[in-house]
C-alpha positions in Angstrom: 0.0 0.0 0.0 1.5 3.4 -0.8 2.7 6.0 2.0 0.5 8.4 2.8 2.0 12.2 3.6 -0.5 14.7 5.6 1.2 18.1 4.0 1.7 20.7 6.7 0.7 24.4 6.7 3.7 26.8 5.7 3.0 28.9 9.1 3.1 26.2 11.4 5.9 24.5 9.2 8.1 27.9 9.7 7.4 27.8 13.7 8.0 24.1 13.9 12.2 25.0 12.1 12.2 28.1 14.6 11.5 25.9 17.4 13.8 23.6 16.3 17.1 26.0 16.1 19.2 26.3 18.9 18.4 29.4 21.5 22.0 30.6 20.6 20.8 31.0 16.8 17.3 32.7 17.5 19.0 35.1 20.1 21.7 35.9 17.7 18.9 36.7 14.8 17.2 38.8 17.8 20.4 40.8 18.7 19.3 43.9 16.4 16.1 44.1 17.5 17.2 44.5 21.4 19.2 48.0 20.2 18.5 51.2 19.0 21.0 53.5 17.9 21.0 57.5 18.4 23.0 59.4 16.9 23.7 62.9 15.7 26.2 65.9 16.7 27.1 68.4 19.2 28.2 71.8 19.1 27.2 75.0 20.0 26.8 78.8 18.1 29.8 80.5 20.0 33.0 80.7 17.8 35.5 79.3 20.2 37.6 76.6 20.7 37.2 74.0 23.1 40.1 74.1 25.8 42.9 71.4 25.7 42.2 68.4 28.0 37.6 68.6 27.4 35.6 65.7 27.4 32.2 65.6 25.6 29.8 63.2 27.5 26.7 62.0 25.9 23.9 60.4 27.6 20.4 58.6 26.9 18.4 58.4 30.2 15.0 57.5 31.5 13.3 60.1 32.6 9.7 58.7 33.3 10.2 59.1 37.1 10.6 62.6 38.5 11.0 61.4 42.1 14.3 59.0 41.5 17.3 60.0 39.5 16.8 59.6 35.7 18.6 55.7 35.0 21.4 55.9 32.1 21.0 53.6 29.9 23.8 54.4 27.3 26.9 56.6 27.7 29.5 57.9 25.4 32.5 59.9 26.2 34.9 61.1 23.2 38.0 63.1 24.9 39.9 65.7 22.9 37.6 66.9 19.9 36.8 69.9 18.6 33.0 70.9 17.9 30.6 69.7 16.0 31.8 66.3 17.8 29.8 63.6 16.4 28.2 60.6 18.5 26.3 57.4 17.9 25.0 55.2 21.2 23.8 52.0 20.9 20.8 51.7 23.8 20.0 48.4 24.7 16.0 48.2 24.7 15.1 45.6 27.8 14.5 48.3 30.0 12.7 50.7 27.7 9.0 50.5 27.4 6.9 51.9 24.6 5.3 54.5 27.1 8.2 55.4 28.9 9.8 58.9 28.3 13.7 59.1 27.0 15.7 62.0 26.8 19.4 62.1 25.5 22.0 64.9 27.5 25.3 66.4 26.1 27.6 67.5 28.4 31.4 69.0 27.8 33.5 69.2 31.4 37.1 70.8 31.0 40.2 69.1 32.0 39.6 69.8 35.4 36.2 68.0 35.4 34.4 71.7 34.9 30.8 71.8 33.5 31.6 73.7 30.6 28.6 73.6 28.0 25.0 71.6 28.5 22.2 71.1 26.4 19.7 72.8 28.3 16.2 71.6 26.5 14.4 68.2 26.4 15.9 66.1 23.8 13.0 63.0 23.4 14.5 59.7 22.5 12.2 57.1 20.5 12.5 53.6 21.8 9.8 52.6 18.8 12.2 53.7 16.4 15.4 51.6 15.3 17.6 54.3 14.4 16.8 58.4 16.3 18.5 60.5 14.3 19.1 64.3 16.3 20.8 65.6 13.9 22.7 68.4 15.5 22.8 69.2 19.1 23.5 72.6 20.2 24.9 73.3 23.8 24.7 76.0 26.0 27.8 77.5 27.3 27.5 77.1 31.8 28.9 79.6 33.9 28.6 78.1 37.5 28.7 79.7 40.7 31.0 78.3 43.2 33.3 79.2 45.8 35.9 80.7 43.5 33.1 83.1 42.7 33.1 86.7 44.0 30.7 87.2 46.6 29.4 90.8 48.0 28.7 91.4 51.7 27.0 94.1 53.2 28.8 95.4 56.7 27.2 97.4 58.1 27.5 100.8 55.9 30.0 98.7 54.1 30.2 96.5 50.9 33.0 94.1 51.0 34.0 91.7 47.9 34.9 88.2 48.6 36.5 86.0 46.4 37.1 82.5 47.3 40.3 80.0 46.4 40.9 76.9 48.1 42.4 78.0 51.3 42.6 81.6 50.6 40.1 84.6 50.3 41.1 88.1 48.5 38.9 90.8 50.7 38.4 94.2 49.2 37.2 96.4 51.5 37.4 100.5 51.4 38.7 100.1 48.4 42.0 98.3 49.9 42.7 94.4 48.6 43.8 92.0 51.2 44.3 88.9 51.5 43.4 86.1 53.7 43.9 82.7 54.8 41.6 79.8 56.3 42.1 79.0 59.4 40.6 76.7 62.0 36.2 77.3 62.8 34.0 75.4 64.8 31.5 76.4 61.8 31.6 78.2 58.5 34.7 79.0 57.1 36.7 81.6 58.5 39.9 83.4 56.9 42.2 85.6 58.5 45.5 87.8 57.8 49.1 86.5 59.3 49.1 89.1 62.0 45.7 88.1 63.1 43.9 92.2 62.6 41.4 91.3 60.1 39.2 88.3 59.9 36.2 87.4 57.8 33.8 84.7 58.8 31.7 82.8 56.2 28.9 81.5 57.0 27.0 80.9 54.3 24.3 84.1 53.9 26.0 85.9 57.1 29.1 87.1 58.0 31.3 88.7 60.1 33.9 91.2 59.7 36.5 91.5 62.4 38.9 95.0 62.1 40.8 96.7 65.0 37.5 98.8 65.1 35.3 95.9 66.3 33.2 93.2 65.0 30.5 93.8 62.1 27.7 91.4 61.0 27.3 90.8 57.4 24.4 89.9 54.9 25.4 88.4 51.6 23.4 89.8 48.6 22.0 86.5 46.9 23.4 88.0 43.6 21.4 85.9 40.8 18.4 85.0 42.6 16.6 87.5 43.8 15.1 90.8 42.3 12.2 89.5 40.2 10.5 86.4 39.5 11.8 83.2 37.8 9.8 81.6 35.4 10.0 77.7 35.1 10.5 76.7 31.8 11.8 73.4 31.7 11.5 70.3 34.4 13.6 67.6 34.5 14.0 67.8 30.8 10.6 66.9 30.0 9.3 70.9 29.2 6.3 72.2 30.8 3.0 72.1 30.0 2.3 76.2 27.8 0.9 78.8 30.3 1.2 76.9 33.6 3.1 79.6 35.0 5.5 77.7 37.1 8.0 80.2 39.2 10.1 80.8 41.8 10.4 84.2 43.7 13.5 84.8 46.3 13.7 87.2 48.6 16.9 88.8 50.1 15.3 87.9 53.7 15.4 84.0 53.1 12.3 83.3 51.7 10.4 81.7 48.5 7.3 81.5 47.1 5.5 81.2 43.7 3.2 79.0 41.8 3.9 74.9 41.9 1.3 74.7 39.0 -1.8 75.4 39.6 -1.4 75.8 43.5 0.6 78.7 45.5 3.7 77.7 47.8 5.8 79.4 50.1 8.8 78.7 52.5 12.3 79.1 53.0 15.9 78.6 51.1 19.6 78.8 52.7 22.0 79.3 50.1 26.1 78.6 50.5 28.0 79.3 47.9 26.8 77.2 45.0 24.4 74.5 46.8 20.8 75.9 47.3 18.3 74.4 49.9 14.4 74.7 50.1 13.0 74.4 53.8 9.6 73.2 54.2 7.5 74.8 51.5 3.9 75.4 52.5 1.4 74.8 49.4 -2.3 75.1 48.9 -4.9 72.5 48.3 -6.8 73.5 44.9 -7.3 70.6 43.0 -5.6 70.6 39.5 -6.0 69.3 36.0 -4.6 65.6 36.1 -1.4 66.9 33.6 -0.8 70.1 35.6 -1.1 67.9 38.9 1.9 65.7 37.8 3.6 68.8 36.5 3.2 70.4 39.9 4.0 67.1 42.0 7.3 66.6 39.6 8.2 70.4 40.4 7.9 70.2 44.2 9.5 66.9 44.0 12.4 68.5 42.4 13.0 71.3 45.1 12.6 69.1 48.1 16.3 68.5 48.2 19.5 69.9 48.0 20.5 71.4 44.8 23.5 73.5 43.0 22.6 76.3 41.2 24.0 77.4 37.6 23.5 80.3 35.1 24.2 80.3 31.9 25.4 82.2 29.1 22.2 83.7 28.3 20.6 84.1 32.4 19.0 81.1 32.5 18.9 79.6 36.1 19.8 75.8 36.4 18.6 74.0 39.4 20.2 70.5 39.6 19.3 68.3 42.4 21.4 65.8 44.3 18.4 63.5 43.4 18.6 63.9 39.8 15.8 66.3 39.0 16.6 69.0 37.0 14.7 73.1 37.3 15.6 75.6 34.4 13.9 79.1 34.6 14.3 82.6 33.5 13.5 85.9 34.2 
């Protein structure tokens, strides 16, 4: 009797070979598909050179949490190039989700690990897409306050200029440059000449001068943050939702205020030097729109912990937070 053969349909035939390869084979088929690439170029509109010894850093991050710092999920850094520098990550996809918001950040730090230029706007990353192409990237360049900054103190009927190096202060005061060095504080920092006759005191937003004439308490003038309102334009580099009118006021006595969203706060901030700390901020109770809510909650989230503060070269204020979340505004 002849052999009988039940033919098989060509979709279950195909599934029945897949099955059958090895899980080395089908995972190396599937290798593509776990990727997507970004790429693109950075620069910026000034003409001038990068100095010897920068490194550009570029980074893809997920930034669908505004209450935990933003994961990286692929990094690049290319040392010793000239801009436009250009860049290509590959970013592995197992931890990306179709709904999940991606955002790419530039960086260039000098030799001595200096924040130089940022980008300084939301950069969305695909994860549908295979390939994101940028195109170019254009940074910002950062001037950042820190303690080699000048400072200016009121004393009294006197304004006195700090500037702070490690270890040493340069004090102009009545029009006469001295100079200082750190010596031993229970708290602050205090600086004082070798024969002891003058002495300034840090202590963050107060002072105190100490002359042959006596002691005089001083008030640093916030320089940068107070003097009109700051408008919030960017959060956690995500944008904000058009018209929300977001902002932070600072007063020279210590206090804050503004609008979270669509609710009013208020509180208290200590800043020293560069780092910038919100006390407890008191906020009202309207209820919101569901988008402006989780704008507002991702704003107050932001400001609830330490942060360093930055300008840039156009006056924009950058908030970064030890946490990862991320406040640009402008006046």
């Amino acid at each position: 009797m002849p052999r009988l053969f039940k033919m098989m349909p060509i979709g279950l035939a195909a599934a029945t070979l897949l099955a059958a390869l090895p899980l080395g084979a089908l995972a190396q088929q599937s290798d593509d598909a776990d990727m997507i690439t970004v790429t693109g170029q950075i620069s910026y509109l000034q003409r001038i050179a990068l100095q010897p010894g920068s490194t550009a850093t570029v980074t893809v991050s997920d930034v669908s949490r505004a209450d935990a710092a933003a994961p990286v999920l692929a990094e690049a850094s290319i040392p010793g190039r000239q801009v436009p520098i250009p860049f290509s990550l590959e970013v592995p996809t197992q931890d990306m989700t179709e709904r999940g918001r991606y955002a790419l950040r530039a960086v260039i730090r000098d030799a001595a690990g200096n924040l130089r230029w940022t980008t300084d706007t939301n950069i969305p990353v695909d994860p549908t897409q295979a390939v994101n192409d940028l195109g170019t990237v254009n940074l910002i360049q950062v001037t950042t306050l820190s303690a080699a900054d000048e400072a200016t103190y009121l004393c009294g009927d006197r304004k006195v200029t700090a500037r702070f190096t490690p270890g040493t202060l340069a004090l102009t005061i009545d029009g006469e440059l001295r100079n200082l060095r750190r010596v031993r504080a229970g708290s602050g920092a205090r600086y004082a000449t070798e024969d002891d006759s003058l002495s300034f005191w840090d202590k963050g937003l107060t002072a105190l001068l100490e002359t042959p004439e006596g002691s005089t308490e001083c008030t640093r003038e916030t320089a940068g943050l107070t003097g009109g309102s700051w408008r919030v334009e960017d959060i956690n580099n995500a944008g904000v939702i058009d018209n929300s009118q977001t902002s932070l006021s600072f007063s020279e006595d210590g206090t804050v205020s503004g609008r979270a969203g669509c609710n009013q706060y208020s509180g208290s901030y200590t800043r020293e030097g560069d780092r910038l700390t919100f006390g407890p901020l008191a906020v009202t109770q309207r209820a919101c729109l569901p988008a402006l809510a989780d704008q507002e909650r991702k704003f107050l989230d932001a400001v609830s912990g330490p942060m360093t503060i930055s300008f840039d070269a156009t006056g924009a204020m950058i908030l970064t937070g030890d946490s990862g979340g991320r406040i640009l505004a402008r006046r």
